[in-house]
N, C-alpha and C positions, 0 to 999 in steps of 0.2 A: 209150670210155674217158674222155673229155674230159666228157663229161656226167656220170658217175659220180664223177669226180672232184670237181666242181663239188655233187655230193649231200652230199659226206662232208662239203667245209666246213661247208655250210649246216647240215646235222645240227652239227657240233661248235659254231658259233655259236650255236645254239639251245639247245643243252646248257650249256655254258658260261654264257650268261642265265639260262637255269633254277636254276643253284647258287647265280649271287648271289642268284638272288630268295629264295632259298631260305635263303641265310646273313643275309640281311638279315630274314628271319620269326622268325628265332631269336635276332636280336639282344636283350641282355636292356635289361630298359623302363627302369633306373637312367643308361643311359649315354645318354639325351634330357634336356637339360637343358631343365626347364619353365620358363616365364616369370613371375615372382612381383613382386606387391609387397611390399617388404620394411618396417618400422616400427622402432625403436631404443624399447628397455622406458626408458623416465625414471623419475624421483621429482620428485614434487613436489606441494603443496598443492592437495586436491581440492575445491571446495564442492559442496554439495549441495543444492537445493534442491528444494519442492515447489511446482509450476507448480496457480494455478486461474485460473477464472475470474469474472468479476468487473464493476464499476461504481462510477462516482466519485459522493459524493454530498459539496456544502456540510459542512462543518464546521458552521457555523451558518447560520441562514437563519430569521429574523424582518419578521414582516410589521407595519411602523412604522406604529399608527395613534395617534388624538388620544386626550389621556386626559379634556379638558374638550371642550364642546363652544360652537363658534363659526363663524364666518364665515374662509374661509381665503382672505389676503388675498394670499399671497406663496410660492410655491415655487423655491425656492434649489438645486437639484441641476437635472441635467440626465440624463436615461436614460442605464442604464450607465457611468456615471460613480463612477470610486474616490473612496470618502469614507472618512472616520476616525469613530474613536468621537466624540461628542460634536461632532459637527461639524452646523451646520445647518441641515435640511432642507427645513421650509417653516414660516411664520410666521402662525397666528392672531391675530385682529385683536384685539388687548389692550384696548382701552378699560374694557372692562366689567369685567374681573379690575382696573385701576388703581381706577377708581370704588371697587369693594369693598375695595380695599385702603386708601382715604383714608376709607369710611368707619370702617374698624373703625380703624384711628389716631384720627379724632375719639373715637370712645367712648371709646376707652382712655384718652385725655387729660382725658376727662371725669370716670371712673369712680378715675383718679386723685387729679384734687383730691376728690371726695367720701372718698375712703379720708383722703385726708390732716387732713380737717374730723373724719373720725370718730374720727382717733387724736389730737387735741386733747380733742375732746369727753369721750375714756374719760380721757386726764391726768386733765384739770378734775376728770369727777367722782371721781377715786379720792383729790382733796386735798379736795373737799367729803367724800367719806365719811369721810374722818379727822376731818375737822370734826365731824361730827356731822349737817350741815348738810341731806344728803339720805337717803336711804335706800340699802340695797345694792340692792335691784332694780331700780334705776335705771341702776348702774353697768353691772349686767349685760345690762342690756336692750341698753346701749349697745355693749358689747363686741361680745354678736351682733352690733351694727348693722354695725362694723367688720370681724368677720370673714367678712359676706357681702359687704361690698363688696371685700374682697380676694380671694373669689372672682370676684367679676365683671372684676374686674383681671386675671384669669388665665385668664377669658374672651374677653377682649377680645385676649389675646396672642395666645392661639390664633388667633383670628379672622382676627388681620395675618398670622400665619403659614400660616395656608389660604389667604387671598389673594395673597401671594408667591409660594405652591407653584402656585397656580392659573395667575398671570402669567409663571412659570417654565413651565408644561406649554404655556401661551402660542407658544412656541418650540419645535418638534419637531426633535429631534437625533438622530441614527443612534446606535442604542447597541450597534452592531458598528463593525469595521473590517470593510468589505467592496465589493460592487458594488453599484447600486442596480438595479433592474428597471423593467417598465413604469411609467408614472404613473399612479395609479390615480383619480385626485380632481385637476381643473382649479381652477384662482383662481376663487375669487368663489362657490361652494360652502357653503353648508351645513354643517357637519361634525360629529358628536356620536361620544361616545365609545362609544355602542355600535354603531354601524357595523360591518357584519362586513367589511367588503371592507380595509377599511385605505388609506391614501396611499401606500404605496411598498412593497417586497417587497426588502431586503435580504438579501446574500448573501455571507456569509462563502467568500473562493478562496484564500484562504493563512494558515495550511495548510488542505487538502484533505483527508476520508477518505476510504478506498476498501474499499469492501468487499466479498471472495470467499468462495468454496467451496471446501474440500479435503474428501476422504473422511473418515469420521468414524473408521475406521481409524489414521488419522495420528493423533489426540486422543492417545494415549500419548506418540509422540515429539515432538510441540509443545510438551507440557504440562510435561517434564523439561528441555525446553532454556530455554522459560520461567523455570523455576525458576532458571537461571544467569545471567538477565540477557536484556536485548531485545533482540528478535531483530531484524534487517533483510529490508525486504521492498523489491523493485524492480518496479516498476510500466512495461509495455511497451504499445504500439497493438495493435491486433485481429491484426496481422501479428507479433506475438511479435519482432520486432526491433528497432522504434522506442523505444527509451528515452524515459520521457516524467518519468522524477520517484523519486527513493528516500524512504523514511521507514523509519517503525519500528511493528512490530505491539505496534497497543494494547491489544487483549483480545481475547477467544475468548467469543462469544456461549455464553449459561447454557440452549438447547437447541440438540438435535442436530435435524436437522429429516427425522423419518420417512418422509417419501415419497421422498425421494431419499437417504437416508442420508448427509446432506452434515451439517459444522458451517460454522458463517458466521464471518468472523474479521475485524479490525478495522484497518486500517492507520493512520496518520498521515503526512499525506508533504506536505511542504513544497513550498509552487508559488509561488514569486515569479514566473514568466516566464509564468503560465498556461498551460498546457501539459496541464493538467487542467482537465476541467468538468463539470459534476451533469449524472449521467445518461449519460453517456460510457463506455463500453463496453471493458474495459480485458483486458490479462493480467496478473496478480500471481503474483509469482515469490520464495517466502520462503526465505530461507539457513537452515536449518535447522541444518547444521554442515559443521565440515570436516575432511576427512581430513589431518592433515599428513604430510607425505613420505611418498606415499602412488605405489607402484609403478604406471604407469596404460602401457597398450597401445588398440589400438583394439580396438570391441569387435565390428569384423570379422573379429579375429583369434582369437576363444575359435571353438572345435568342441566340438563335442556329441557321444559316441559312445556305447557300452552303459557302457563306465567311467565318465561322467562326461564333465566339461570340460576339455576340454585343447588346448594350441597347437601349435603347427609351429615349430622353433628352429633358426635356419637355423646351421650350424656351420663352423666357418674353413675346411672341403676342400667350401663349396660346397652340403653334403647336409642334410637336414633329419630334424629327430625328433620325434613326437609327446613330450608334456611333457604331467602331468596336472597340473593346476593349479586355483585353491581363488579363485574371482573373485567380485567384486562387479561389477556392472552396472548403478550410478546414472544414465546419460545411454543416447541410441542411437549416438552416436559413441564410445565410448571407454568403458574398463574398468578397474576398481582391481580389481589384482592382490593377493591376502591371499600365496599360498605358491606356489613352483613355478618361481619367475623371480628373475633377478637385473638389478637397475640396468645399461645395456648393450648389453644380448642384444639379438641381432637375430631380431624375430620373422613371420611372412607374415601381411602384412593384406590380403592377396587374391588367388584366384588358389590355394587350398586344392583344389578340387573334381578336379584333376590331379594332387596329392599322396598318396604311400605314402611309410610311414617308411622313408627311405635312398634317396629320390628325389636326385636332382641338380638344382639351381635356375640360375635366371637374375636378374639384375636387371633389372626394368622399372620406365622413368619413370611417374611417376602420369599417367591420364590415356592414356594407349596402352593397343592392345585388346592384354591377354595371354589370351583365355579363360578368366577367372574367373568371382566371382561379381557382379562388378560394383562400385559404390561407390570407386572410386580409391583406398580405403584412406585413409582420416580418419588426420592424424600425434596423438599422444598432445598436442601443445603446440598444434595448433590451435583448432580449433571448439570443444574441450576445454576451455578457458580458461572456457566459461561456467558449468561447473559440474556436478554431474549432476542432476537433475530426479524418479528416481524415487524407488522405496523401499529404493533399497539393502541388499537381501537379497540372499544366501547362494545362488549359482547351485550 
């Protein structure tokens, strides 16, 4: 009896376990509260831009050489060294442009007094031809004589003035503001002006162009924002983070270029600190426009289903609803909301893939594993901030 009795617990204990397991199978799946990260819909000013890539190249960049030719007695810069416009650079040896420049002052002092004997001479005889006294083609003969020698006056001017231009080119002066380059020609050289190599390779760094690549696609909406006024382009290191210089988009190359269906576009960007250099390897990032108060979530937050796009809206008792909503998705963090949402709402940026409409939620800190889909959920006011990047089309 004593072991019989001992059966019957064990049986009802067992029984017993079996119904909870059993009322616990049937439990409905809304009263497990999932763990969610939640996001708050804002407003606020979106920019947009289009990310290419790109390369810094000189503003200017002229190769300084002699335009007469001489013996080079003196160079006045030192490599890479900032110089100014007209500042300068190295000094041919002058003597030989002064020589021809005292010569042609002699003639002209010469060519001078003879102008001046010949304009006596025409007087005279125009008061003898009243006279009677000579003839007129005397007069005339003379007059010619006067009016070549007033050209030869006005040769001889020229002459001083090529020689001054000559003793002026004497003096090589940077006709940039810029850096200088290698030295290309030592003192004590040779120099004529047809040389192809030149004395020095100037190099215009402030400002700076940079020029990239967008899709040639884009050429419609560049080309209307253009029409409003110039646009801002911000220029970053190969790491897309580094701020290295802003300017403003100077023009849109007059071809598209067929092999890669790219157009090339022009920036201008100011570099006092150099920070840019030709040949430099760059990302350019152009503000194309911007959304003002402009609904933005993250854009870990849009779902994809057979309707369309729509979110999870987590609602004051805790539970959440799909919402079909009408998005734009300029950036991969973050999303501008057109219809569907209000300024507010609390919406899940991660942590969907456990969610059915009338689910029950949790809050979880970003950063703790809830069994989503990953990404911590980007807040709409953070990484946001820089902008969106694509083509901002109609999800």
């Amino acid at each position: 009896m004593v072991a019989s009795g001992a059966l019957l617990v064990v049986l009802a204990a067992l029984s017993a376990c079996g119904a909870s397991k059993s009322g616990a199978a049937v439990e409905p799946r809304g009263a497990r509260a999932v763990p969610v990260l939640p996001a708050t819909v804002v407003r606020r000013d979106v920019p947009v831009y289009l990310e290419g890539i790109g390369s810094v190249v000189a503003y200017k960049t002229v190769t300084v050489r002699t335009q007469v030719d001489g013996r080079l007695i003196q160079v006045l810069f030192r490599e890479g060294q900032a110089v100014r416009k007209g500042e300068v650079l190295a000094q041919i040896d002058p003597r030989p442009f002064q020589v021809q420049l005292h010569q042609a002052e002699g003639a002209l002092a010469r060519d001078r007094a003879q102008l001046e004997n010949a304009n006596l001479v025409v007087k005279r005889d125009k008061e003898l031809v009243g006279q009677k006294l000579i003839a007129q083609q005397q007069l005339d003969t003379d007059q010619a004589v006067t009016g070549q020698t007033e050209g030869t006056v006005r040769i001889d001017q020229a002459a001083i003035e090529s020689a001054r231009l000559n003793l002026d080119y004497a003096r090589i002066t940077s006709p940039v503001d810029g850096v200088t380059g290698v030295r290309l020609v030592d003192p004590g050289n040779v120099v004529h002006a047809a040389d192809p190599g030149g004395i020095v390779v100037v190099t215009q760094l402030d400002p700076v162009a940079v020029l990239f690549n967008l899709p040639q696609d884009e050429l419609p909406r560049i080309s209307d924002q253009m029409a409003h006024g110039k646009l801002s382009v911000e220029v970053y290191g190969r790491d897309g983070a580094t701020a290295l210089g802003k300017g403003q988009l100077e023009l849109i190359d007059n071809q598209i270029n067929q092999a890669t269906s790219t157009l090339r576009l022009k920036a201008i960007v100011p570099n006092p600190e150099r920070h840019l250099w030709p040949n430099q390897f760059v990302k350019a990032r152009l503000l194309l426009t911007t959304h003002k108060g402009a609904l933005v979530v993250p854009a870990s937050a849009l779902q994809r289903g057979p309707d369309g796009t729509f979110v999870y809206v987590i609602g004051a008792d805790q539970t959440v609803t799909a919402r079909p909503v009408e998005a734009v998705a300029p950036a991969s963090d973050f999303a501008i909301v057109d219809k569907g949402l209000s300024a507010g709402e609390m919406v899940v940026a991660d942590g969907q893939n456990q969610l059915r409409p009338g689910s029950k939620v949790s809050v979880r800190e970003p950063g703790s594993s809830g069994g989503g889909r990953g990404g911590g959920g980007a807040r709409p006011g953070g990484s946001g901030e820089r902008g969106g990047r694509g083509r901002g089309d109609k999800q």
